[in-house]
C-alpha positions in Angstrom: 0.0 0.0 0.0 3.0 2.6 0.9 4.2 2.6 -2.8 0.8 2.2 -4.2 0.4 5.5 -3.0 4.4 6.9 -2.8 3.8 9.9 -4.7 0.5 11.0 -2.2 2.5 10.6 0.7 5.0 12.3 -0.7 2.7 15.3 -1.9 1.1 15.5 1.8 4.5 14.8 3.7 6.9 16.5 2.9 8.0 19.4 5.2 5.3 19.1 7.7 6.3 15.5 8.8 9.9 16.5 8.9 8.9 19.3 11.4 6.2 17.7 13.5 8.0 14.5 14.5 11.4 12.9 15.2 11.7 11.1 12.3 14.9 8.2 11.8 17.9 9.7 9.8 16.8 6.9 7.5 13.7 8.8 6.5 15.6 12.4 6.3 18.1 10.7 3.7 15.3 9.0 1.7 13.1 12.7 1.5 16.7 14.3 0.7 17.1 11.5 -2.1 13.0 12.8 -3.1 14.2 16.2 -3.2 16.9 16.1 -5.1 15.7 13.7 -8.2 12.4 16.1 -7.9 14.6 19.1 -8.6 16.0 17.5 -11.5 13.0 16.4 -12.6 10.8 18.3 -14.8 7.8 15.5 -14.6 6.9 15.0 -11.1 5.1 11.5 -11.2 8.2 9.8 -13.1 10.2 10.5 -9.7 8.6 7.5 -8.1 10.2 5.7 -10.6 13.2 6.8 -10.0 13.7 5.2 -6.6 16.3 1.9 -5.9 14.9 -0.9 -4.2 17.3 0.4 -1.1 15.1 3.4 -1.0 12.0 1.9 -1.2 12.8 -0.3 2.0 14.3 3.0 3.9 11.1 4.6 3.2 8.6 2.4 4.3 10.8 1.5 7.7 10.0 5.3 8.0 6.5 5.1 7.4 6.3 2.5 9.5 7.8 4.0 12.7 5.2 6.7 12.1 2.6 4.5 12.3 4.1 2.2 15.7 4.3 6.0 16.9 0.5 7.0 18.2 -0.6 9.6 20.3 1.6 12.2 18.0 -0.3 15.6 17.5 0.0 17.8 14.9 -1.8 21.7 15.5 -3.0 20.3 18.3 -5.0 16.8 16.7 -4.0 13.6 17.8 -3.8 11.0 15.0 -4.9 7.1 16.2 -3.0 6.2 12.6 -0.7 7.1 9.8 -3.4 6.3 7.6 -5.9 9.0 9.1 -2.7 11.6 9.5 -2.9 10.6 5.6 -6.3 10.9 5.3 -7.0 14.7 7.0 -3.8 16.1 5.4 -4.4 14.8 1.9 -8.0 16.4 2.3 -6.5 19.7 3.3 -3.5 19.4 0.5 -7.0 18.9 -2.1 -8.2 22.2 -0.5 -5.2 24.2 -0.9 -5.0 22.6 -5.0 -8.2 24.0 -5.6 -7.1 27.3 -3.7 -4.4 27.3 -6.1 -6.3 26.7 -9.2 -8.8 29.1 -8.4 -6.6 31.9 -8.1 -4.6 31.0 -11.4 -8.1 31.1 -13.3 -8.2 34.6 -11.8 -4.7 35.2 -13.1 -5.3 33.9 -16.5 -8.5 36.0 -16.8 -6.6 39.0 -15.6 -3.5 37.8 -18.1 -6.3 37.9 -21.1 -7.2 41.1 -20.4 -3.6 42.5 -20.2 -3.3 40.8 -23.3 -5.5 42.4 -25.6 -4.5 45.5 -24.0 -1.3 45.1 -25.2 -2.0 43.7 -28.6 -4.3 46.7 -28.8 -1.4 49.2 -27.9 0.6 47.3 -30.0 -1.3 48.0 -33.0 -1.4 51.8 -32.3 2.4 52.1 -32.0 2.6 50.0 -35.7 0.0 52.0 -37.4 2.4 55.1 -36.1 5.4 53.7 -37.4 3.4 52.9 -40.5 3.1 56.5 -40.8 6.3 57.6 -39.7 8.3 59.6 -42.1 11.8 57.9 -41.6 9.9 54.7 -41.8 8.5 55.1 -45.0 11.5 56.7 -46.2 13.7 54.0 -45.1 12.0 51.7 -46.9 11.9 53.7 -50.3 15.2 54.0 -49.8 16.0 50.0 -49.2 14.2 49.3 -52.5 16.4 51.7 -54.1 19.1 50.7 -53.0 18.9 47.0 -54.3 17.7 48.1 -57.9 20.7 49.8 -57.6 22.8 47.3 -56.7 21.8 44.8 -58.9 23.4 47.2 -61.7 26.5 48.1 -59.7 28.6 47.0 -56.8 27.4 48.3 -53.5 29.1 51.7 -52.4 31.5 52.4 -49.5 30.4 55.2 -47.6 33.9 56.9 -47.4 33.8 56.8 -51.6 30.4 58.2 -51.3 31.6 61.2 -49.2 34.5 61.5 -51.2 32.6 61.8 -54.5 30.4 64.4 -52.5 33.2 66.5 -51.5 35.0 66.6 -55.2 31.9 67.7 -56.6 31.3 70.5 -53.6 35.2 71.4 -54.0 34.0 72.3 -57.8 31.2 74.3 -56.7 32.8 76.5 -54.1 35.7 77.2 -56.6 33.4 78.9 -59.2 33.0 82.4 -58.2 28.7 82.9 -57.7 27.2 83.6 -60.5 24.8 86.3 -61.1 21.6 85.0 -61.5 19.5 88.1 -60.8 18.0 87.7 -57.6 18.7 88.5 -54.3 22.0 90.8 -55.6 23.3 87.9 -57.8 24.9 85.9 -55.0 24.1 81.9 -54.9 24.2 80.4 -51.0 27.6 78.4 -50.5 27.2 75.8 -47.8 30.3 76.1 -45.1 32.9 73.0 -44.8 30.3 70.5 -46.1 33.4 68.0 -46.7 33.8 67.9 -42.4 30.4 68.2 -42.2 29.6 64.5 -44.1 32.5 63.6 -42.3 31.2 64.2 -38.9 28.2 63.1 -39.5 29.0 59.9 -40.8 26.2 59.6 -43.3 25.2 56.3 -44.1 22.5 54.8 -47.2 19.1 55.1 -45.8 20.1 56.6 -42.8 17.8 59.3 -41.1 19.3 63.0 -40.5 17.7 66.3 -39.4 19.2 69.5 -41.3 17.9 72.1 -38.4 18.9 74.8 -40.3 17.8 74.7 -43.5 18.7 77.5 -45.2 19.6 77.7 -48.8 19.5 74.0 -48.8 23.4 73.2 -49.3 24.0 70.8 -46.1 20.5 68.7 -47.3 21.4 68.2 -50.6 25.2 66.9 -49.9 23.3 64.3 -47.4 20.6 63.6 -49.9 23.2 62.8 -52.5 25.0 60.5 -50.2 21.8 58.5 -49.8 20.7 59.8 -46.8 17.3 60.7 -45.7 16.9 64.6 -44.7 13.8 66.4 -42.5 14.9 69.9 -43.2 13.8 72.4 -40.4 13.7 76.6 -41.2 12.3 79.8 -39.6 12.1 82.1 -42.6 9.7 80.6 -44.8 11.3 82.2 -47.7 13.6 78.8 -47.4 10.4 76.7 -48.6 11.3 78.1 -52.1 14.4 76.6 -52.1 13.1 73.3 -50.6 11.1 72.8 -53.6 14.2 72.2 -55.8 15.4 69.6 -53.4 11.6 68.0 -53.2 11.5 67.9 -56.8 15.1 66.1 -57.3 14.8 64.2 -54.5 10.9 63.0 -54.1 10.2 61.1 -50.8 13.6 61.3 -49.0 13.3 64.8 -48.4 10.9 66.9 -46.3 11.1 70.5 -44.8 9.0 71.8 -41.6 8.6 75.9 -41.2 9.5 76.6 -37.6 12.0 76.8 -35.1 14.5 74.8 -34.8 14.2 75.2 -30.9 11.0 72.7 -31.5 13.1 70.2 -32.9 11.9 67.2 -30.4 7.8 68.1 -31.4 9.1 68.2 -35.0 10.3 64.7 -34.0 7.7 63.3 -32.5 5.6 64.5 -35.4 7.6 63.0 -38.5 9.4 60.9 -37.2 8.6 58.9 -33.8 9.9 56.4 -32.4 12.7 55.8 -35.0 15.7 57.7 -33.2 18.0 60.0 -35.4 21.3 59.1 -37.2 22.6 62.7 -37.1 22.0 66.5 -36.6 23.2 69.6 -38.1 23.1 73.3 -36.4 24.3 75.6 -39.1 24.0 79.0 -36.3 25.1 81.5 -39.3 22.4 82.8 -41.3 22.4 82.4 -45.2 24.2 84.2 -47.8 20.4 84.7 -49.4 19.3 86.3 -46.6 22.1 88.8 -46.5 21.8 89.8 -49.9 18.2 90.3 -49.4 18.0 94.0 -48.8 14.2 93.9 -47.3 15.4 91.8 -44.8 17.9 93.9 -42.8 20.4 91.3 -42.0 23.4 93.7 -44.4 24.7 96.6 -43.4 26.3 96.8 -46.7 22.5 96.9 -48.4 20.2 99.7 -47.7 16.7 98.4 -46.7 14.5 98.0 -43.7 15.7 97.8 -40.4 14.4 94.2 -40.1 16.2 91.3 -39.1 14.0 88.9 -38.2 14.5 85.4 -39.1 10.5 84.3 -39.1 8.5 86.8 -40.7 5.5 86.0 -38.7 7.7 87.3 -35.2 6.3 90.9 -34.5 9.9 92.4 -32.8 11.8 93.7 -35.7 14.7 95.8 -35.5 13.2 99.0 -36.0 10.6 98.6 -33.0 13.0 97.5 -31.1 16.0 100.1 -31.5 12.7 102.9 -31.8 11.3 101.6 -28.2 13.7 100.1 -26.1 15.9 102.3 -23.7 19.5 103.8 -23.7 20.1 101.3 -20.9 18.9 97.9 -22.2 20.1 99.0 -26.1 23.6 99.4 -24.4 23.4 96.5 -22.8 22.9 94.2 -25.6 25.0 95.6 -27.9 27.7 94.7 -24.9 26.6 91.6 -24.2 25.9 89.9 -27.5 28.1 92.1 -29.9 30.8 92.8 -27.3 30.8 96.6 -28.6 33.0 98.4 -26.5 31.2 101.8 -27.4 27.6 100.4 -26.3 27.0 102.8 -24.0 27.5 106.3 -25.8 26.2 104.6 -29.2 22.7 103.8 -27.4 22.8 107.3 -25.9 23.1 108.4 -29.6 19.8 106.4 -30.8 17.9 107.6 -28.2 18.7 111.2 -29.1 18.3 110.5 -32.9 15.1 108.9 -32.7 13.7 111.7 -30.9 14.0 114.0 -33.9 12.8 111.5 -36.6 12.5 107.2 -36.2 15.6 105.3 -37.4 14.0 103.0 -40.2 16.8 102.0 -42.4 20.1 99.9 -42.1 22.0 102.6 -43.5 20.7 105.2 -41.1 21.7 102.9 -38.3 25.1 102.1 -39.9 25.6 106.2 -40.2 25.5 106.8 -36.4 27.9 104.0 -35.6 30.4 104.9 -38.0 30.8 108.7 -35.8 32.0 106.3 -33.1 33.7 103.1 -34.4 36.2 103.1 -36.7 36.7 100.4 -39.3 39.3 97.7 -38.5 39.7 94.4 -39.6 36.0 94.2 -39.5 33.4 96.7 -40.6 32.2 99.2 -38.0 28.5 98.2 -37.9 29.8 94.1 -37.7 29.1 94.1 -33.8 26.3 95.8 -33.4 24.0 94.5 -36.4 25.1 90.8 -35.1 23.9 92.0 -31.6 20.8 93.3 -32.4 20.0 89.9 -35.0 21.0 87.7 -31.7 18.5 90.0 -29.7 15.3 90.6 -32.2 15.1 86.7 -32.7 16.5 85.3 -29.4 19.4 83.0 -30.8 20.4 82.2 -28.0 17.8 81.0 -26.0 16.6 78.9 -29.5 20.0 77.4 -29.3 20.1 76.2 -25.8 16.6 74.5 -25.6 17.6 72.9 -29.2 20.8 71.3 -28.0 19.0 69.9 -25.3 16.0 68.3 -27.3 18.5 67.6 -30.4 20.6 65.0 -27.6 17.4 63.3 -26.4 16.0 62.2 -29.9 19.7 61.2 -31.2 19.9 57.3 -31.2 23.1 55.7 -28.8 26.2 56.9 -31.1 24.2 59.4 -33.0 26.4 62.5 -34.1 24.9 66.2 -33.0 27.5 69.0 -35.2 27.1 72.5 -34.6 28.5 74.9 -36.9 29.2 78.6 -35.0 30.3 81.8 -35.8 31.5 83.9 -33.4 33.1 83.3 -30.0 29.7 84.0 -28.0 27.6 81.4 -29.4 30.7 79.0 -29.8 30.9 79.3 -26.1 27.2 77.9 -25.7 28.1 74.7 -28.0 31.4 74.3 -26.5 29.9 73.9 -22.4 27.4 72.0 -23.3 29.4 69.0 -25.9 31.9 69.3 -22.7 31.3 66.1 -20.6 30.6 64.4 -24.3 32.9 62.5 -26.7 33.5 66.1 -28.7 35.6 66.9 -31.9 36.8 70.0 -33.6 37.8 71.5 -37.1 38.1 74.7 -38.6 37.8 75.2 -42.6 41.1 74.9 -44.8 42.7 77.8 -46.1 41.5 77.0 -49.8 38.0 77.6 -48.6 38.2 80.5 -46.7 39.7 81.5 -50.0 36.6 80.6 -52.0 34.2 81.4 -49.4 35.7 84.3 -47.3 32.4 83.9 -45.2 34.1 80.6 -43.7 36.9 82.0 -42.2 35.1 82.7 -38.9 33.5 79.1 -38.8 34.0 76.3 -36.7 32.3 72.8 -36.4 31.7 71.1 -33.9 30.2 68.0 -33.2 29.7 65.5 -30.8 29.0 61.5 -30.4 26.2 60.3 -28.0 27.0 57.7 -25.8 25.2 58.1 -22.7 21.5 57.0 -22.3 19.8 60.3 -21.4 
């Protein structure tokens, strides 16, 4: 009868026999022998099976000094036999099963239920990444890339870059061309060679140009196969996104607006697929210098203007019309570091009394009785002071650092082109506890593009998580 029923006693046993009675060291060894075949057994009723003889007779010489033992309580019941000691805890085991296999019906019903939660949220997150621009452009981009490589061998990326920077070396050696817009000049991108470079572009790889501009940067990733979501305050630079839409088709896109909304730009176009790279060019283009309605040149007479977005309502001329001697001193020291700020304001203040300053060159007239031209022009300072103030560069470029680091995938590359020591600053503290790098342009550009010579990039590799 004890091995008929080996594997109940064992079930109701176990540990409460061990610790309500003084059981023979024969017995200990044999539920040791149980214990250990049980825990390297994956089938619980085979373990029976799994018993020698030897162990069969230690266990029932056990069994049977429990039963010779009456009068032994357990919580306070005496048991007459083994067999009703059997009996009343086998019942109670049977009530603790069912116990067991109530609350893992609840579990499974609560399981289903997180299930098709999850399956539900699951769906959501795919029909977003359905609709997700990098997505969708990745895949464009695959099939492309396999048509193409069924007609040639598949490209190295450092031949891809270095076809890219022979053909922008040709570019920036022609002189621009007058083509009768704007005062003739054509937009010349700044050290696009380091800039591929830095950001290691890569076929189908996603990239965010946050400073659009006249397009130059886009089009040197686009033509290295990568994908580009273009991002531009003045909304003059959708014209020149159409070119680039046109040529391009589906691996290009441009957003009007801030680059300091960079991460909601994200999360419209592109979430969850983290970014390959970003680019910060901080200087403003050579089309919106040579635009005399814009105000940016003090070399161009036109509206005091200077506003980046057209739909801001602070220009220049409201500004330098409203503000007093104090505060217009005060920025012209702090973000033009004009070392005549203070009798220079004084001057505004008393011209604008007489009759509102309107025009660049009236502006550029007063600051030439006090500043005399050096190395750089006279008005340089104080027209880059008032740009930084009228559209808040600075404060756009700190809260875009920030949000440009979080959406940048583990070893994504953030490059920052600045020019002049102030903003420079900003980019250098912050790429400061990061894996940073550093180049300047070569003399043969500065030579072709005398606009470079103040540039530096900069760019840095994320590692960290946050």
């Amino acid at each position: 009868m004890i091995f008929r029923n080996l594997q109940s006693a064992i079930s109701v046993l176990g540990d409460s026999v061990k610790g309500s009675f003084g059981i023979s060291s024969d017995f200990g060894r044999v539920l040791k022998i149980i214990d250990r075949k049980k825990a390297k057994s994956t089938d619980f009723p085979a373990i029976s099976a799994d018993i020698d003889d030897q162990d069969e007779r230690n266990f029932a010489k056990a069994i049977n000094k429990i039963s010779n033992s009456k009068n032994k309580e357990k919580n306070g019941k005496i048991f007459e036999s083994s067999e009703e000691f059997l009996s009343v805890n086998f019942k109670k085991k049977s009530q603790e099963k069912q116990k067991i296999e109530e609350k893992n019906e609840q579990k499974n019903e609560i399981g289903k239920i997180f299930s098709e939660e999850i399956e539900k949220n699951l769906e959501e997150v795919s029909e977003k990444m359905t609709k997700n621009f990098c997505t969708k452009k990745t895949e464009e981009k695959t099939e492309e890339i396999k048509k193409n490589t069924a007609k040639n061998s598949v490209k190295n990326v450092e031949n891809s870059v270095k076809k890219s920077v022979v053909k922008f070396g040709k570019s920036i050696a022609k002189k621009p061309e007058n083509n009768g817009q704007n005062g003739g000049n054509r937009h010349v991108p700044i050290m696009t060679k380091e800039v591929l470079e830095a950001l290691r572009v890569k076929d189908g790889g996603c990239y965010i140009d946050a400073t659009f501009g006249g397009g130059g940067h886009s089009r040197a990733i686009l033509e290295n196969n990568g994908i580009v979501l273009g991002i531009d305050r003045d909304p003059r630079a959708l014209e020149h996104a159409q070119v680039l839409e046109s040529e391009f088709g589906a691996h290009f896109e441009v957003k009007n607006a801030s680059f300091a909304e960079i991460e909601s730009i994200w999360e419209e176009k592109i979430n969850p697929i983290k970014v390959d790279g970003i680019l910060f060019d901080l200087g403003f283009s050579s089309n919106q210098i040579e635009d005399s309605e814009r105000g940016f040149s003090f070399a161009k007479d036109g509206p005091l203007d200077m506003r980046f977005d057209l739909q801001d309502e602070m220009t220049a001329q409201k500004w330098l019309n409203t503000a007093n001697s104090e505060e217009i001193a005060e920025v012209f020291l702090a973000y033009g570091q004009e070392k005549n700020s203070k009798i220079i304001a004084k001057e505004i203040v008393k011209r604008r009394k007489k009759t509102p300053i309107t025009t660049t060159f009236e502006l550029v007239k007063i600051i030439e009785e006090f500043n005399k031209f050096d190395s750089k022009h006279a008005a340089t300072r104080i027209f880059q002071a008032i740009r930084i103030h009228v559209n808040d560069e600075f404060g756009h470029i700190q809260r875009a650092l920030y949000s440009a680091r979080q959406i940048l995938r583990q070893h994504g590359v953030l490059a920052v082109i600045t020019f002049h020591s102030l903003e420079d600053k900003i980019v250098k503290d912050f790429f400061e506890n990061e894996v940073n790098f550093l180049r300047l342009p070569t003399e043969e550009e500065i030579q072709a593009n005398p606009r470079s010579r103040s540039a530096k990039l900069r760019w840095m590799i994320k590692t960290g998580e946050i």
